[in-house]
N, C-alpha and C positions, 0 to 999 in steps of 0.2 A: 113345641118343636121349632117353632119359627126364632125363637130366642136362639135354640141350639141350630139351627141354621145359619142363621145371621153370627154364632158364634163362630162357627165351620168355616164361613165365610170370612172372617174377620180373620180365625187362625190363616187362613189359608192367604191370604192378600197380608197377613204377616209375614209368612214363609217368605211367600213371593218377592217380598223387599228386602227380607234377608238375604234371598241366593243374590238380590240382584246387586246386593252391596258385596257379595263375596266373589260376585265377574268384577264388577265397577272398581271395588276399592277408590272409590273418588273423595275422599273428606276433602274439605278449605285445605288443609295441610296439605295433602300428597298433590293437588291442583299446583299450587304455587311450588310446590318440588319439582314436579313435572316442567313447569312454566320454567326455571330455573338450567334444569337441564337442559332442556330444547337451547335455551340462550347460549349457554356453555358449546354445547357442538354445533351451535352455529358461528362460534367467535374464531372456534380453530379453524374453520375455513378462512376466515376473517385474515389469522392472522397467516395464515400460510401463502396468503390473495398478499398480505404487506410486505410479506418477505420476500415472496416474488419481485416486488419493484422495488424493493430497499438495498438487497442482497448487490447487484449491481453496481449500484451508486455506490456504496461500499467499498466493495473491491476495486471500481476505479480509482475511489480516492485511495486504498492501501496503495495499489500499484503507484498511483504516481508520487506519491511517499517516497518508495523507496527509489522510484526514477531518479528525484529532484537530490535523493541523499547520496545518489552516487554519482550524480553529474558533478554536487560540491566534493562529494572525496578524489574525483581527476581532476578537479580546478585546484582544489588545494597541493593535491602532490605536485600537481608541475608546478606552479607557484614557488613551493621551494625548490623544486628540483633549479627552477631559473635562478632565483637566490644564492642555493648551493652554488651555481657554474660562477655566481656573477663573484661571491668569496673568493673561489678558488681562481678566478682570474685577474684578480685583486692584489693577489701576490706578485711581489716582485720573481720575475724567469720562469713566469706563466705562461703559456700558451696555449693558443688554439684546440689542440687534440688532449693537453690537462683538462682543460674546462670541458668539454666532448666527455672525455671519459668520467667525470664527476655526475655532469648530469646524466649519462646514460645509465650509470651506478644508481643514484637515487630511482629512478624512475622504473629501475628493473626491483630495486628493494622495495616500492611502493607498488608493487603487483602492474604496473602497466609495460607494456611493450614499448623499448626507446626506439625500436626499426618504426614506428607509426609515426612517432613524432617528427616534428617538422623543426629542428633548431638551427636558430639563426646566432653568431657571437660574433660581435664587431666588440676591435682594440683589445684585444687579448694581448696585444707586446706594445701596447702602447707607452709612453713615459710615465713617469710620476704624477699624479694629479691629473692624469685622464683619465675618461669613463671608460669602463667595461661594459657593455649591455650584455644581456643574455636571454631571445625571445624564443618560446616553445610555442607551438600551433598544434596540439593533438586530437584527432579528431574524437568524437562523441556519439555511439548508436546504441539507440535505446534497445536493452535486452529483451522487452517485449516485443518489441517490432521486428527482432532477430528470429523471435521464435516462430512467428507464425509468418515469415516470411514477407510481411507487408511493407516494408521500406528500404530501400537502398541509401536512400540519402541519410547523411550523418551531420550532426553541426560540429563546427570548430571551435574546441575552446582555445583559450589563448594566456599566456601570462611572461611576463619580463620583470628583468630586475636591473637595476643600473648601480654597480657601486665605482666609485673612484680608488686606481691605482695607490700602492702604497709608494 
């Protein structure tokens, strides 16, 4: 009986590490699955912790992107728009309120407001072979700073053009 004791015994501390592998489920395998996963939802913290401080810096550089593209697209339009005035006053029995009404024309066709601008035109009836100048001052406020009401002050952009009478 002591055989079939010791056998009883043996079934039973069989059992026993059966059921204990049917809670556990632990092989080398499922250990390094486990380890695996744990790593996984720990990186999406990781990475939501990255975007937190990344997301920012981002967006500052879009915004000032699109700041810096449309500071050059009013530097550019009045640019010509001075150009335009400085042709059209180029002509011979040109004058003052020609060249006005040209560049006011351009600069309303180029989406900006010519009541904002600042234009100046020296020698518009001058003779043959003198200069025309024609300088624009329009000012510049960043739409972001518009929005959230943070600045008043605005910079001036500026642009002339000088051609000689025909």
């Amino acid at each position: 009986m002591v055989g079939a004791a010791g056998d009883a015994d043996y079934a039973y501390g069989d059992h026993h590490h059966a059921l204990l592998m049917e809670v556990n489920m632990t092989t080398p395998e499922d250990r390094v699955t486990e380890q695996i996963r744990g790593r996984v939802h720990r990186t999406r913290g990781q990475s939501t912790v990255e975007l937190a401080f990344a997301a920012p810096i981002f967006m500052l550089l879009v915004i000032g992107m699109i700041e810096y593209g449309r500071a050059m697209m009013i530097h550019h339009t009045i640019t010509n728009a001075a150009r335009e005035g400085a042709r059209v006053g180029a002509f011979s029995g040109s004058d003052a309120g020609t060249v006005q009404t040209a560049v006011d024309k351009y600069l309303n066709g180029g989406g900006l407001e010519s009541a904002k601008a600042q234009i100046t035109i020296s020698g518009a009836k001058a003779a043959s072979g003198s200069d025309v100048a024609v300088t624009i001052n329009y000012p510049y406020t960043s739409i972001v700073l518009e929005l959230i009401h943070a600045s008043s002050n605005s910079l001036t952009l500026s642009a002339n053009s000088t051609m000689i009478h025909e």
